[in-house]
C-alpha positions, 0 to 999 in steps of 0.5 A, a space after each residue: 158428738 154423734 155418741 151424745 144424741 143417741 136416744 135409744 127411746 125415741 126416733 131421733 129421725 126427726 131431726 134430719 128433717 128441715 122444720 118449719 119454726 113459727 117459734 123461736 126456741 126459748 132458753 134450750 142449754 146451749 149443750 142441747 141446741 144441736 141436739 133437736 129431737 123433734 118440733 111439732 105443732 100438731 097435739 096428737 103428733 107431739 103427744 106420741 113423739 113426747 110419750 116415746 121420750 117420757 112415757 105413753 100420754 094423753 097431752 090436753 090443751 084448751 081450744 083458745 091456745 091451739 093455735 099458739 101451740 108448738 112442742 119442741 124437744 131437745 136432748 142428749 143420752 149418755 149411756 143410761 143417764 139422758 138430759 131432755 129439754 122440752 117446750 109447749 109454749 102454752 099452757 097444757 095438761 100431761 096425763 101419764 096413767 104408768 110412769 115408765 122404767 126410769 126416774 126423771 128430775 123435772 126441773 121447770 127453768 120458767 113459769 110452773 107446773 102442778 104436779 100429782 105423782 105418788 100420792 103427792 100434789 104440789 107445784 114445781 118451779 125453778 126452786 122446787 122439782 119433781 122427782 118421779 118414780 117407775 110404774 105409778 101415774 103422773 099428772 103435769 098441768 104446766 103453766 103458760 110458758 112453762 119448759 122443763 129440764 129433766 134428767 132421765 136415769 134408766 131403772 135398771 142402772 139405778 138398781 144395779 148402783 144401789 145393790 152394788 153400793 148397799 151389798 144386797 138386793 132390794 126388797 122393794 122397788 126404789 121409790 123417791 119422794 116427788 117433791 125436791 127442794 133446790 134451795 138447800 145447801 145440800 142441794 148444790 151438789 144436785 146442781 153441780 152433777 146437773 151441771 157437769 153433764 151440761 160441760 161433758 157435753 158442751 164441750 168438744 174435747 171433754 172425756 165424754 164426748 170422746 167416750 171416756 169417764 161417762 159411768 163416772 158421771 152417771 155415778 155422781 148422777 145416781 150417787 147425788 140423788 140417792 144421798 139428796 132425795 128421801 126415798 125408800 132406802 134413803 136412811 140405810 144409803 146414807 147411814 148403813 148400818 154396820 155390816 156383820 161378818 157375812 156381809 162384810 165378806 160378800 162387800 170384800 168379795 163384790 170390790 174383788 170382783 168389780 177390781 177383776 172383771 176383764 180377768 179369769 175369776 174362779 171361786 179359789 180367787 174369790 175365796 182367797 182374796 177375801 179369806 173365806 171358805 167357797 162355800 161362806 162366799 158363794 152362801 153369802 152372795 145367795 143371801 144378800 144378793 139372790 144369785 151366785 159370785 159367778 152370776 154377778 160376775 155375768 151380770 156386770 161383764 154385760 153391763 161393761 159390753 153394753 156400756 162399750 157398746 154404747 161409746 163406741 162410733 164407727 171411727 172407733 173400729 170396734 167389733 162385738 167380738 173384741 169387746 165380749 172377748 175383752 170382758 171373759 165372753 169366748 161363746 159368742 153363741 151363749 154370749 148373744 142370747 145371755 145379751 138379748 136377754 139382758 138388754 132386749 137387743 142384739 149386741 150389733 144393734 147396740 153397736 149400730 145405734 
């Protein structure tokens, strides 16, 4: 399950020290309870151990509840998709000025939190969640005995999914609405995601915890949320407007390339699967997608690198060199820079984590 607990946003070293617990932790899922990130019951430590899995903060609490006070945190990642359960004990203050690159579903299993994000005050409880978005404050006042569930999906995946999905770029950054209902009927298949990576994890022999099937559940993450939550791009994801001819072509042309990717894909191959000329495709995707067949084509090799990457545990015996080779990179030299561009890191740093 090593795969499962790397959290590429934070130190996870913490959990290799012995902690000294003056609390018992209260109601962790069970898939995260050998999963502990970190246990403090110093503020200013918690609020730097905190601010690396969330975003930098400034963590309040009043004087007659510091010595009740201990922060703890528990958590898994998949590749891009985290489950993170995180308690206080007592009442506190989470002040964040610049959300980071991700979206979070907080969803509060006891007490409350008043929340401020987007324009947006409300509070969130069992049945009504925060939904927060990249680069706008966020502030969290959580009640006594308040933890929280959130679900962390990286930006730059989510990005990637519904450009894919909707066949052209986005115009303006995606941007939910913060406050979710959890009672409505919709809102189950939310649950049922929520709750597939709680089994995929538990599990022993799930295919997750061997490294197998994990886009498909961080599809059905992404996918339920974007059908769920009102957002920006909430009405043309649910109900896309017909495409014309030429979007039409670059959607046949994206479903060739995502069926085709480990093979050898010349513009000839694009063209003729979707019976159009080069020059009408490679036009279409300068359109609808700012970039070139060729260029997407990069882009998701990357992407299917990094994913392998990220499953792969010593056991596996893989090197970096048999996964870009697997996926049409034969410059290791370019591959590497293309690489460490894309995702900040180098292949083999990926590989070791």
């Amino acid at each position: 399950m090593s795969r499962l607990s790397r959290l590429g946003f934070i130190d996870v070293r913490h959990t290799e020290v012995p902690v000294r617990r003056r609390v018992r932790s209260r109601g962790v899922p069970p898939a995260l309870t050998s999963n502990e990130v970190f246990y403090s019951e110093d503020v200013r430590e918690a609020a730097q151990l905190m601010g690396q899995a969330l975003s930098p903060m400034a963590l309040r609490v009043a004087d007659e509840h510091l010595a009740g006070f201990a922060a703890g945190m528990h958590g898994v990642r998949l590749r891009n998709v985290s489950m993170l359960y995180f308690d206080l004990h007592v009442p506190a203050v989470i002040d964040i000025p610049r959300h980071g690159d991700y979206f979070g579903v907080h969803m509060p299993m006891n007490g409350c939190a008043l929340a401020s994000h987007r324009g947006r005050t409300f509070e969130a409880n069992s049945i009504r969640s925060l939904v927060t978005s990249p680069g706008q404050p966020l502030t969290m006042r959580l009640d006594l005995d308040s933890p929280q569930l959130v679900i962390r999906i990286e930006k730059p995946v989510m990005t990637a999914y519904l450009t894919r999905v909707m066949g052209r770029t986005l115009q303006h950054p995606l941007a939910f609405e913060p406050e979710f209902d959890l009672t409505s009927e919709a809102a189950m298949r939310w649950h049922a995601a929520v709750q597939l990576i709680h089994t995929e994890v538990f599990h022993a022999g799930s295919l997750v915890s061997r490294g197998q099937g994990i886009g498909a559940v961080e599809d059905l993450v992404m996918s339920s949320l974007l059908h769920l939550q009102p957002s920006n791009y909430h009405e043309e994801f649910t109900s896309p407007a017909p495409p014309d001819k030429r979007g039409a072509v670059v959607q046949a042309a994206i479903d060739y390339l995502e069926d085709h990717l480990a093979e050898h894909i010349t513009m000839s191959s694009v063209s003729g699967a979707v019976h159009m000329s080069v020059r009408a495709v490679q036009q279409g995707f300068h359109e609808q997608l700012g970039m070139t067949p060729m260029t997407y084509v990069r882009e998701r090799r990357l992407e299917r690198v990094h994913a392998e990457l990220m499953d792969a545990t010593p056991a596996d015996g893989i090197t970096v060199t048999a996964v870009a080779e697997r996926w049409g990179f034969h410059h290791l030299g370019s591959f590497g820079s293309e690489y460490r561009k894309r995702w900040g890191e180098s292949p083999s740093q990926t590989l070791r984590r």
